[in-house]
C-alpha positions as a Python dict, from the first residue, in 0.01 Angstrom:
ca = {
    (1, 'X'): (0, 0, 0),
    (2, 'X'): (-86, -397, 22),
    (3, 'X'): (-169, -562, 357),
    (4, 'X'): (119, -638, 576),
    (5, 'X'): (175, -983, 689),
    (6, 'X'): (439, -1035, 943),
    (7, 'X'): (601, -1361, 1021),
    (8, 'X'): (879, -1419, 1282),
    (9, 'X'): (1075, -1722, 1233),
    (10, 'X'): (1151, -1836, 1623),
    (11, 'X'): (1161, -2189, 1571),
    (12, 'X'): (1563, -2258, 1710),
    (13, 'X'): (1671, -2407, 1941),
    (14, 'X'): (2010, -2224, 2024),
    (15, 'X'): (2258, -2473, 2069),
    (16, 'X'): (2526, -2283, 2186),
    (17, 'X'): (2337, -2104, 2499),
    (18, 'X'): (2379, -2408, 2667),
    (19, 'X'): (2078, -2393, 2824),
    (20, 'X'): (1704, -2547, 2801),
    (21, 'X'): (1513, -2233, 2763),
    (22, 'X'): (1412, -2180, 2425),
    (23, 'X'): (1639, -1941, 2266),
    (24, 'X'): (1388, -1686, 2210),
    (25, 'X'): (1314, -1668, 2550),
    (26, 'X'): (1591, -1567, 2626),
    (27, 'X'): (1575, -1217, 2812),
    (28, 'X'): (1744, -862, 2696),
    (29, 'X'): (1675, -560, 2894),
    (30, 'X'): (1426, -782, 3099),
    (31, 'X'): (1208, -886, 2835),
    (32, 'X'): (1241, -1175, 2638),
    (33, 'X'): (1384, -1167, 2276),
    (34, 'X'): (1081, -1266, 2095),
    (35, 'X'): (839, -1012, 2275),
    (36, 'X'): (1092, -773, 2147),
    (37, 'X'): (1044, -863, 1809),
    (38, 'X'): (677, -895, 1824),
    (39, 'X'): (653, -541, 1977),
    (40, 'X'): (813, -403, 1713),
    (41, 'X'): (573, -654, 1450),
    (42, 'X'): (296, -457, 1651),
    (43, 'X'): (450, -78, 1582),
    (44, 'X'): (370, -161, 1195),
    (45, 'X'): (-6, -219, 1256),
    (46, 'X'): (2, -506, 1000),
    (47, 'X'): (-245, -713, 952),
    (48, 'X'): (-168, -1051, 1070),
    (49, 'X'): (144, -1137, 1286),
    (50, 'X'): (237, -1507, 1263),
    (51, 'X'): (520, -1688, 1496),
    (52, 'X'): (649, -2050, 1368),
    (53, 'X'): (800, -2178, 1615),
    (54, 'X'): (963, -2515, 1658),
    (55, 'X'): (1200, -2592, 2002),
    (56, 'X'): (1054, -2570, 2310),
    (57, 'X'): (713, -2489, 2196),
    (58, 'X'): (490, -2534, 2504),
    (59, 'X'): (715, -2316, 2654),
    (60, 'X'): (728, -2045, 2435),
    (61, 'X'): (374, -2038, 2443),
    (62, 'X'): (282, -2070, 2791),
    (63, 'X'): (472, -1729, 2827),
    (64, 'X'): (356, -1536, 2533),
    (65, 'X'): (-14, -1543, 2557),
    (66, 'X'): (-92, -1234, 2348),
    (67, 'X'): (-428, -1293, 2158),
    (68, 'X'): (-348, -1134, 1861),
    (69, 'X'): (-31, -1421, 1756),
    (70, 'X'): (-96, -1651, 1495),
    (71, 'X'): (102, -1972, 1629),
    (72, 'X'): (240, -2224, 1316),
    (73, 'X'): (460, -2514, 1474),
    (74, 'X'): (729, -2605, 1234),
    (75, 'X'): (800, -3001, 1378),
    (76, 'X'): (1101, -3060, 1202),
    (77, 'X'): (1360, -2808, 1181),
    (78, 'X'): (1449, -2796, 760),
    (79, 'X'): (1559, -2446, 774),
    (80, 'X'): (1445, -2099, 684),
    (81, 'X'): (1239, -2143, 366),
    (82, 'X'): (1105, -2454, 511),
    (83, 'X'): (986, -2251, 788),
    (84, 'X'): (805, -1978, 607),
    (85, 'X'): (606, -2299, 395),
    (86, 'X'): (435, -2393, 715),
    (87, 'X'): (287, -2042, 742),
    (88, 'X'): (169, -2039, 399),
    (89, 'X'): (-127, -2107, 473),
    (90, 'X'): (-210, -1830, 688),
    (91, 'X'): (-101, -1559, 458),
    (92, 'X'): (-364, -1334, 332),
    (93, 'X'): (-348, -1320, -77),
    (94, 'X'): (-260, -963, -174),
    (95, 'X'): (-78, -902, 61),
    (96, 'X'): (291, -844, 110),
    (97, 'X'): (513, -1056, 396),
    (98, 'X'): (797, -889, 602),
    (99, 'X'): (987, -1181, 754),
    (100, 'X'): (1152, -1106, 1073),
    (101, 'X'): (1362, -1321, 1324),
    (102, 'X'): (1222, -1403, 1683),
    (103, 'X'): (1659, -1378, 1775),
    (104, 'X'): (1738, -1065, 1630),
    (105, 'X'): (1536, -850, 1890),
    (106, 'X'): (1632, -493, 1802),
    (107, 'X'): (1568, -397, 1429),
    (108, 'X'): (1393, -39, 1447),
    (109, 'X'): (1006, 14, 1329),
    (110, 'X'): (1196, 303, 1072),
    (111, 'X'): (1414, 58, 885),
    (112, 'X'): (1155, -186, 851),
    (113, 'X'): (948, 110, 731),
    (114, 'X'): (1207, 216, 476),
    (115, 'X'): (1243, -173, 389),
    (116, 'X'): (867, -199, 345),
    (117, 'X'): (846, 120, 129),
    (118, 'X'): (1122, -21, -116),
    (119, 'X'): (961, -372, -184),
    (120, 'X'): (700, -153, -454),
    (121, 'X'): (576, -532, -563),
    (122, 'X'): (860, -662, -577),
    (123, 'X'): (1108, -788, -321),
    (124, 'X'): (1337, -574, -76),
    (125, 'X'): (1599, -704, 172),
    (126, 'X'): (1758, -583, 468),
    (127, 'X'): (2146, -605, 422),
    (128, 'X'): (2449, -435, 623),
    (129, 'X'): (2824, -404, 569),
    (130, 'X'): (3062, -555, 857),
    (131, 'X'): (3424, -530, 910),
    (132, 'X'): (3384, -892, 1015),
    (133, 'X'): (3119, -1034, 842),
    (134, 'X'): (3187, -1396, 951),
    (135, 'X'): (2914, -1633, 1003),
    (136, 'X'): (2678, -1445, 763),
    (137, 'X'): (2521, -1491, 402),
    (138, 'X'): (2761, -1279, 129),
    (139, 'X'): (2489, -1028, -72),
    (140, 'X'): (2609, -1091, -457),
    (141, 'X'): (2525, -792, -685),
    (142, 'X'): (2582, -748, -1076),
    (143, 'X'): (2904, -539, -1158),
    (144, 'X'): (2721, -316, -1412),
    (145, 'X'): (2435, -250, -1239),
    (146, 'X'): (2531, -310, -865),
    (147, 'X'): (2140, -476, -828),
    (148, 'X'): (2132, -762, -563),
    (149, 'X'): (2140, -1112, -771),
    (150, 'X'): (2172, -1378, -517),
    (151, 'X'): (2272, -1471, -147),
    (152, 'X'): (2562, -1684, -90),
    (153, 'X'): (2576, -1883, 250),
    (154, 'X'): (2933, -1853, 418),
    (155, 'X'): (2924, -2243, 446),
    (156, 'X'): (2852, -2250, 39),
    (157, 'X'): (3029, -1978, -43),
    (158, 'X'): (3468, -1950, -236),
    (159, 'X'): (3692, -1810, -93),
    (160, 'X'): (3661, -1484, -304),
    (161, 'X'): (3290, -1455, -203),
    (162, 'X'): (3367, -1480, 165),
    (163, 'X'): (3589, -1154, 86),
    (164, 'X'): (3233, -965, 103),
    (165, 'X'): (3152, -728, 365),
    (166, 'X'): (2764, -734, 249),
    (167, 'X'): (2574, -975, 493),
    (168, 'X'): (2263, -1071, 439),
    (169, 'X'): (2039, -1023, 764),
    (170, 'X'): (1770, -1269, 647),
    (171, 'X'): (1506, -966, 722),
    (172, 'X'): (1312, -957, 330),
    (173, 'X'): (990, -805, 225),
    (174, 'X'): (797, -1035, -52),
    (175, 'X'): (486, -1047, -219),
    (176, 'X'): (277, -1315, -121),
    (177, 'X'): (197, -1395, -480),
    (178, 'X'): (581, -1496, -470),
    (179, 'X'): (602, -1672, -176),
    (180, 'X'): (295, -1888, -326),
    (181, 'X'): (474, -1959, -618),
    (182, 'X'): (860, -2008, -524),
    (183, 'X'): (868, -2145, -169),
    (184, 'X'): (714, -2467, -302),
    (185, 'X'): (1012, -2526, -525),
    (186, 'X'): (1295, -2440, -309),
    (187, 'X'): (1565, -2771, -333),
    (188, 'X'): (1808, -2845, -16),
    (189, 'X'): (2115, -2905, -264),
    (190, 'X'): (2373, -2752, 21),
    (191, 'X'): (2581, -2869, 291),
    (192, 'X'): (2330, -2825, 521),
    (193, 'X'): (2062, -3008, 313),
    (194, 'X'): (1858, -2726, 416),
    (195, 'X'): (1575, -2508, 246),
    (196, 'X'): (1718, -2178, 250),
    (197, 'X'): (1477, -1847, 220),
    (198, 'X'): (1761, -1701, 106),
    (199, 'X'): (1766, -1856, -254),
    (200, 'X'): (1395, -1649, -289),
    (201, 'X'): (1631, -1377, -439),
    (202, 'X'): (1805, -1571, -675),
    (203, 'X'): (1456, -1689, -815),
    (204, 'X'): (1342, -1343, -807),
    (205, 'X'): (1650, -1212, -1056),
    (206, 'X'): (1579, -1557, -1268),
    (207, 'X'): (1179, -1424, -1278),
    (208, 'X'): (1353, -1042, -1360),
    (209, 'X'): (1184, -909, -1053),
    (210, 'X'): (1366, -645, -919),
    (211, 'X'): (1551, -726, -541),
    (212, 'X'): (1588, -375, -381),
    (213, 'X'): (1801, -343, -66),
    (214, 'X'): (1779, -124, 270),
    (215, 'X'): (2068, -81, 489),
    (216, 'X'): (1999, -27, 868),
    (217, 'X'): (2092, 323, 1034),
    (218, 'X'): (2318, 144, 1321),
    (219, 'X'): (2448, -159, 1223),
    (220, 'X'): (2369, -338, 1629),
    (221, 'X'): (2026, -352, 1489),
    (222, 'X'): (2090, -615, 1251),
    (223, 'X'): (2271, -838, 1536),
    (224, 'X'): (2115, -1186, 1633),
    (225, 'X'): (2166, -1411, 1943),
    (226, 'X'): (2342, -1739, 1898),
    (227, 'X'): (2509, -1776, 2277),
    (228, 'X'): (2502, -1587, 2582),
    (229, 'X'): (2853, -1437, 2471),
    (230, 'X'): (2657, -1247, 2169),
    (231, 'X'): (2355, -1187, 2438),
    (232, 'X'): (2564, -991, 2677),
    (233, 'X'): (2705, -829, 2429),
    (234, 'X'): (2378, -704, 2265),
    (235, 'X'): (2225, -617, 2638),
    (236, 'X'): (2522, -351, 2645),
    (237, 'X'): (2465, -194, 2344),
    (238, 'X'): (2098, -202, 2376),
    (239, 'X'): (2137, -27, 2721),
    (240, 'X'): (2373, 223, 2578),
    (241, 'X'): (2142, 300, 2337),
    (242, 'X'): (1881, 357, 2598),
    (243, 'X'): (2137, 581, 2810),
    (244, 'X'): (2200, 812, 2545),
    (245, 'X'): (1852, 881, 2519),
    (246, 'X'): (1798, 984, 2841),
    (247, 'X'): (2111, 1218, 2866),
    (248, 'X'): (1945, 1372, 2541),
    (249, 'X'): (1638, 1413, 2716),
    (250, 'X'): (1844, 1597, 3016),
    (251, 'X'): (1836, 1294, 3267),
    (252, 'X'): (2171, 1340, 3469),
    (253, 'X'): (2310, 974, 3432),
    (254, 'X'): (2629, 1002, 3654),
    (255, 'X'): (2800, 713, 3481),
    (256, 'X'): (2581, 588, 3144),
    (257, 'X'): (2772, 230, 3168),
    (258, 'X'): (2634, 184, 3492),
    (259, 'X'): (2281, 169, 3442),
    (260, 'X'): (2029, -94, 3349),
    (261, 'X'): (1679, -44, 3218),
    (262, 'X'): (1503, -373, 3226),
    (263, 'X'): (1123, -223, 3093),
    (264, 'X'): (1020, 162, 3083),
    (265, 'X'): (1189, 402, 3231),
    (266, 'X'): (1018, 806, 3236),
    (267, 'X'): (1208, 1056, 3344),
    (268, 'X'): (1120, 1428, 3424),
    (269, 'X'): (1307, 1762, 3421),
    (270, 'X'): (1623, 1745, 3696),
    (271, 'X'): (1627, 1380, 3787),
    (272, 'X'): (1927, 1248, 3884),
    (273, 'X'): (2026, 887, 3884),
    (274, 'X'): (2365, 740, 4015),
    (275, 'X'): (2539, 398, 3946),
    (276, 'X'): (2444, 69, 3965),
    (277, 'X'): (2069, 117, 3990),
    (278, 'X'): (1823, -114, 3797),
    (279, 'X'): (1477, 17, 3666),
    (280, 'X'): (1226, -335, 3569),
    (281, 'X'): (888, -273, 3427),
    (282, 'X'): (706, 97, 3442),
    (283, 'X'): (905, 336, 3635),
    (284, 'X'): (818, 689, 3613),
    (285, 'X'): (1035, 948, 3808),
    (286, 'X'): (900, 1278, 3863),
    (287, 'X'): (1083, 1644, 3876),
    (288, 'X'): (1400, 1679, 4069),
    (289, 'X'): (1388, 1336, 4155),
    (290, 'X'): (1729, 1218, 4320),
    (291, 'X'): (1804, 825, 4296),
    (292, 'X'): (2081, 771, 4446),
    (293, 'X'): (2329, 449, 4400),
    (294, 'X'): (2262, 62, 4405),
    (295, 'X'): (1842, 124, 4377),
    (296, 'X'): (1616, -154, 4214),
    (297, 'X'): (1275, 24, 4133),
    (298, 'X'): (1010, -219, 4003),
    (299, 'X'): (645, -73, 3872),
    (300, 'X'): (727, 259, 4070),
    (301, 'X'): (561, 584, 4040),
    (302, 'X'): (815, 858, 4232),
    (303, 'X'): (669, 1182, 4271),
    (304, 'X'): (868, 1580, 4266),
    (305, 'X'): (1151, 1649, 4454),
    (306, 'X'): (1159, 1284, 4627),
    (307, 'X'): (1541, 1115, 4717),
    (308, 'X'): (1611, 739, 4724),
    (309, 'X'): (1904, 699, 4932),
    (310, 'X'): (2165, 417, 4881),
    (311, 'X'): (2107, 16, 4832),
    (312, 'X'): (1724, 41, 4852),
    (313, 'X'): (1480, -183, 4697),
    (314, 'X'): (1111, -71, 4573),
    (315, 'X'): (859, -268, 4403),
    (316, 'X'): (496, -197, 4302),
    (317, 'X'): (443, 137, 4502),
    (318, 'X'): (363, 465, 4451),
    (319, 'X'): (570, 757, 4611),
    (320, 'X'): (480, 1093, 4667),
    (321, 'X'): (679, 1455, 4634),
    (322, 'X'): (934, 1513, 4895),
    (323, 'X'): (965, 1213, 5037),
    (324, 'X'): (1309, 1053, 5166),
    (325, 'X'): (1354, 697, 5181),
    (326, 'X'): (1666, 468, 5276),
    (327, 'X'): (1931, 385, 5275),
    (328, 'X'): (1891, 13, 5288),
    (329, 'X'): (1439, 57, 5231),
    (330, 'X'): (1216, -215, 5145),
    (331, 'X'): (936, -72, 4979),
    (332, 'X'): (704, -368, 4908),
    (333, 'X'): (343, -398, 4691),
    (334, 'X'): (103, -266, 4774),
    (335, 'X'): (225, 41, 4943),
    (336, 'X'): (125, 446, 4909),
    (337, 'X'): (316, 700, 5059),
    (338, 'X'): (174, 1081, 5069),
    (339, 'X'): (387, 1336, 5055),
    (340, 'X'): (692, 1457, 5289),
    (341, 'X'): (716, 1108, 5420),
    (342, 'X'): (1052, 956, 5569),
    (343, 'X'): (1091, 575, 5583),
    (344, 'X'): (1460, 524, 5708),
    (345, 'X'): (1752, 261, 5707),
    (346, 'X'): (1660, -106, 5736),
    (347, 'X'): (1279, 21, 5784),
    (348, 'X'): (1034, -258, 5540),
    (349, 'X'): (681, -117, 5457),
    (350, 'X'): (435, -368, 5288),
    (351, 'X'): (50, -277, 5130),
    (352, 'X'): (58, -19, 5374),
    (353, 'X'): (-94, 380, 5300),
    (354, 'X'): (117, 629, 5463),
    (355, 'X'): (-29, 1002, 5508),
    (356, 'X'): (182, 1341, 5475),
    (357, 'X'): (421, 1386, 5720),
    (358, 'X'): (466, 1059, 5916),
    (359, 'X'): (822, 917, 5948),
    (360, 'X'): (995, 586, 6014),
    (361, 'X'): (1340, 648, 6017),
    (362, 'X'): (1529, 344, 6189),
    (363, 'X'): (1438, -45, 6192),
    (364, 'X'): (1074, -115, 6164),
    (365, 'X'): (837, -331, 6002),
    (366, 'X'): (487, -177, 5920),
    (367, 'X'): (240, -436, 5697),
    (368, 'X'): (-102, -453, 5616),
    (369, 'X'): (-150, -40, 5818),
    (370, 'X'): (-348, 239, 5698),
    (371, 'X'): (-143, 533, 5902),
    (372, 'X'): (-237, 904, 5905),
    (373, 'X'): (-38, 1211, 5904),
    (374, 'X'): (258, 1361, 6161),
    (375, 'X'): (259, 1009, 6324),
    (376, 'X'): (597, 947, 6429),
    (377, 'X'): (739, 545, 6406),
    (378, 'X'): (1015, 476, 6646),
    (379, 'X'): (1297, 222, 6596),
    (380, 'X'): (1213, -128, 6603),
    (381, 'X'): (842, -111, 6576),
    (382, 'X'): (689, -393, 6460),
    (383, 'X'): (307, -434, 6278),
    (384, 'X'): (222, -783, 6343),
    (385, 'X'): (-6, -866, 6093),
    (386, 'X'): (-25, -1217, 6030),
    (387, 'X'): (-196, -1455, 6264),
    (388, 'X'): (-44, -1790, 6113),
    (389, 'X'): (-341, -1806, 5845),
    (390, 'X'): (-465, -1463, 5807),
    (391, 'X'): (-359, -1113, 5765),
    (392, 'X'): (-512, -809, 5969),
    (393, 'X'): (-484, -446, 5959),
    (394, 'X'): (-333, -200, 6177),
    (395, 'X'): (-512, 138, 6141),
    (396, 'X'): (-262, 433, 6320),
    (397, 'X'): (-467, 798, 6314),
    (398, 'X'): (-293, 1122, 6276),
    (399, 'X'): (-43, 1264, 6466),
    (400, 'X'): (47, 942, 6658),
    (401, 'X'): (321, 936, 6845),
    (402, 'X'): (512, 565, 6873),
    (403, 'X'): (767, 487, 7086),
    (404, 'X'): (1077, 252, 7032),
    (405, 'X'): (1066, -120, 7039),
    (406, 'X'): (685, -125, 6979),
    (407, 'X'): (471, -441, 6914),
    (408, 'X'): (101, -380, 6751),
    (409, 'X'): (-94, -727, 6705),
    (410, 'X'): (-341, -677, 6468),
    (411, 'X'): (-628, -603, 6450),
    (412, 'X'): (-578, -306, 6615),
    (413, 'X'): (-671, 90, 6577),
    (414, 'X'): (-458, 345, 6819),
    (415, 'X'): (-652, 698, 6750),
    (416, 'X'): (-575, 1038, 6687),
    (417, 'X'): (-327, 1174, 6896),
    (418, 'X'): (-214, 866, 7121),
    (419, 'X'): (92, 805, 7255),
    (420, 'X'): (280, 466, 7292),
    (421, 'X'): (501, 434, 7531),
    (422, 'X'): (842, 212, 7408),
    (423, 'X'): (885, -135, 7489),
    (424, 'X'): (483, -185, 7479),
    (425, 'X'): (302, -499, 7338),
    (426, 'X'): (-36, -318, 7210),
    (427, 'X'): (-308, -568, 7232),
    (428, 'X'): (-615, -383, 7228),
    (429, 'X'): (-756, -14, 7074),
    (430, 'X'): (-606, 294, 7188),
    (431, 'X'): (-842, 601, 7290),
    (432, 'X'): (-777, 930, 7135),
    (433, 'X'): (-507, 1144, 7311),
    (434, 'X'): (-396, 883, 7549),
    (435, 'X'): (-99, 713, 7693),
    (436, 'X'): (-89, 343, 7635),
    (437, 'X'): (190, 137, 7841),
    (438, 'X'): (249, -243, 7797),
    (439, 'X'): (557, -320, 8021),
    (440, 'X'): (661, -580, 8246),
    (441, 'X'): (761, -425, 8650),
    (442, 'X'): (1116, -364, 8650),
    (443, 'X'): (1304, -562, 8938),
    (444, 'X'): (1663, -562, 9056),
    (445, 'X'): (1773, -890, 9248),
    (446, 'X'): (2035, -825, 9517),
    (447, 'X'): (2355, -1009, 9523),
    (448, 'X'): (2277, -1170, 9189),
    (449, 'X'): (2623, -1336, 8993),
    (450, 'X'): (2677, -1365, 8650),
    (451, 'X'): (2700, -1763, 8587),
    (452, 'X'): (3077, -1873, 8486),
    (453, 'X'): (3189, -2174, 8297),
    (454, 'X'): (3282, -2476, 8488),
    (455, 'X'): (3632, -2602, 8502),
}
């Protein structure tokens, strides 16, 4: 097989989003539309990926700094063909060109496969039947021999002709011997006054090369993004499509429209994942994992048998088997918790390790602490780690016991086996095995009235 050459055509500047963000940067399923494309370029190891891109450049390529992009700028906006001329240059001769869209994010690595496979040295297109095929280029074939002869634009197109159900998705394989020859001589004679890639097939037929045409398993793959209308749309089919996978892979989803995967979700045997939770970046869930409803996990690693009660939020962390957290947790970066550990309601850890065993089950903050095992945390302890410029570390040794309403200013280390009575400010190291008491005398004041308003 030739060399591939890729180029995505993400020069647009999307009108109707009504919004300054370029189009392509637009996000579905938490990445944006173009990286979608381009990981898909990557799946087909070809050798040169190419991007032209037009609106909102510096944007665009502020956030997509992957080394391996070839970046064309198309300046003025002529259309399609005139896009593909400004990466002319860059194709490699002998090659073949699959050109791909940087808003039409979810075409699957097997159809361009199958599309790349048909093009045999000569041309291949990616076409689809619609009930409503409004809005696309009509696919006009030869009665006799039902072979693909031109592309109609809906804009250029009679009446009869817009009776088609055959869209054209603008996705083509061509030789770059072709392209070299034909793109030059494309005209603009159309109401747009535009230089459609599309009329590359009707100079093809003229030429008697052979047009050969793939149709797309599921027809959503083929969908672009013109306006955030279309882009919700796609984002519900795309995570629909990402829901049935995991019920096929035995992940007990206990409503799969209530679910959103914004990056990688991996799943073990037994997990079980209620509504309205959100999964951004890499989340991997172990065994008999139980996530229970309105979760955000972010970059988590959740070990065996662990539950995530209601409305918590984890980001960055890695949590070990057993472990019960929430309702209403803050897990923050930065943070490690062992095995069998229980960080309660309204309870906030931050780049903190947490040993087996230990337990903070009611309102506490613990930041910047390196705590050991069996220490008990009791409501309303506070690690208070920041000085106003600096952070320091609380270090709490096993088997610690904490009472409530507990203030540690940091630096500080309370050793194995202390005990802390509640309501105490700790300023200064604890010895192993003792009692530490911060408290204030307790006084009572005789014949003492409550103040009342004035008349």
């Amino acid at each position: 097989m030739n060399r591939l050459n890729i180029v995505i055509l993400a020069a647009g500047m999307g009108k109707r989003m009504q919004s300054s963000v370029p189009k392509v940067l637009h996000k579905l399923g938490g990445k944006p539309l173009l990286m979608h494309v381009i990981d898909t370029a990557r799946g087909l190891l070809p050798s040169k990926i190419c991007v032209v891109y037009g609106y909102g450049g510096e944007a665009v390529r502020e956030q997509i700094t992957d080394e391996d992009i070839v970046w064309i700028e198309q300046i003025e906006q002529l259309g399609t063909g005139h896009a593909l001329i400004q990466a002319l240059p860059m194709l490699d001769q002998g090659s073949i060109t699959l050109v791909l869209f940087g808003d039409v994010p979810l075409v699957k690595i097997s159809t361009l496969q199958k599309l790349i496979e048909a093009a045999q040295d000569a041309c291949s297109l990616l076409t689809a039947n619609l009930e409503l095929p409004e809005g696309y280029g009509r696919i006009i074939r030869e009665a006799e021999s039902n072979s693909v002869v031109a592309i109609v634009e809906e804009k250029d197109a009679t009446n009869e002709q817009r009776q088609i159900t055959e869209i054209n998705t603008g996705v083509m394989v061509v030789p770059n011997r072709y392209l070299l020859a034909w793109l030059p001589n494309l005209k603009n004679s159309n109401q747009q006054q535009e230089y459609y890639l599309t009329d590359i097939i009707s100079i093809s037929v003229k030429n008697n090369i052979s047009v050969a045409s793939v149709q797309p398993t599921d027809t959503w793959e083929i969908l672009g993004i013109n306006s955030k209308v279309q882009l919700e749309s796609l984002e519900r089919t795309y995570q629909s499509e990402i829901a049935r996978k995991l019920l096929e892979q035995g992940v007990g989803l206990i409503d799969a429209s209530r679910i959103d995967i914004r990056g990688q979700l991996d799943c073990g045997r037994d997990v079980v994942i209620d509504v309205n939770c959100i999964f951004e970046g890499d989340v991997v869930l172990g065994d008999n994992v139980t996530i229970h409803a309105n979760n955000c996990l972010k970059n988590v690693t959740v070990a065996a048998g662990t539950t995530i009660a209601a409305n918590s939020l984890i980001e960055d962390a890695v949590i070990g088997e057993n472990c019960k957290i929430g309702p209403y947790a803050r897990i923050r970066p930065g943070t490690k918790l062992a095995d069998k550990v229980h960080i309660g309601n309204f309870v906030e850890i931050k780049n903190s390790s947490i040993a087996t065993g230990s337990k903070a089950s009611h309102l506490s903050y613990i930041g910047d602490t390196v705590m050991g095992q069996n220490v008990n945390v009791g409501a309303g302890t506070i690690t208070c780690n920041y000085d106003g410029a600096n952070k320091h570390k609380t270090i709490i040794e096993d088997n610690v016991f904490i009472g409530s309403d507990t203030q540690f200013i940091a630096p500080v280390t309370v050793s194995e086996g202390a005990t802390i009575g509640a309501g105490s400010t700790i300023t200064r190291d604890v010895p192993q095995g003792q009692l530490a008491l911060s408290r204030a005398k307790q006084s009572s004041i005789v014949g003492w009235k409550r103040p009342t308003k004035k008349q």
